[in-house]
C-alpha positions, 0 to 999 in steps of 0.5 A, a space after each residue: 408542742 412536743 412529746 416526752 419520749 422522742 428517738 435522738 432526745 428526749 423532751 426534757 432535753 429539748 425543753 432545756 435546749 430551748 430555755 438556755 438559748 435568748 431566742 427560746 427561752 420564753 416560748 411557750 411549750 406544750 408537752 403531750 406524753 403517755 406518762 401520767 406519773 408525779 416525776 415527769 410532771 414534776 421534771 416537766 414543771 422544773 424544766 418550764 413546761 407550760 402546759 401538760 397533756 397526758 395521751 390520749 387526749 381530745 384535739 380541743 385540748 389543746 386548741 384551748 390550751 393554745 388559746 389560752 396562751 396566746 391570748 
């Protein structure tokens, strides 16, 4: 899980970090943002976000989207 706009690197940044390494590059991440706009969730789609969540946001969303992914 993380956020899009984070102090040292963005999340887009670390997503691509993620997916160019053998160990990470399945992982399955969860981005939560402020941004709701059609170019992060597209940049997010490009990069291999598995899951979306726009804040605020409700705590079962994503204990159902972890779920969802692990099951």
């Amino acid at each position: 899980i993380t956020d899009l706009k984070m102090p040292n690197m963005d999340g887009f940044e670390l997503i691509r970090h993620l997916r160019n390494d053998a160990k990470t590059e399945l992982l399955p991440i969860i981005m939560l943002t402020g941004e709701s706009d059609d170019k992060s969730r597209e940049e997010a789609r490009k990069v291999g976000v598995s899951a979306f969540i726009v804040k605020p946001f409700v705590p079962e969303q994503i204990s159902g989207l972890i779920r969802s992914i692990f099951t």
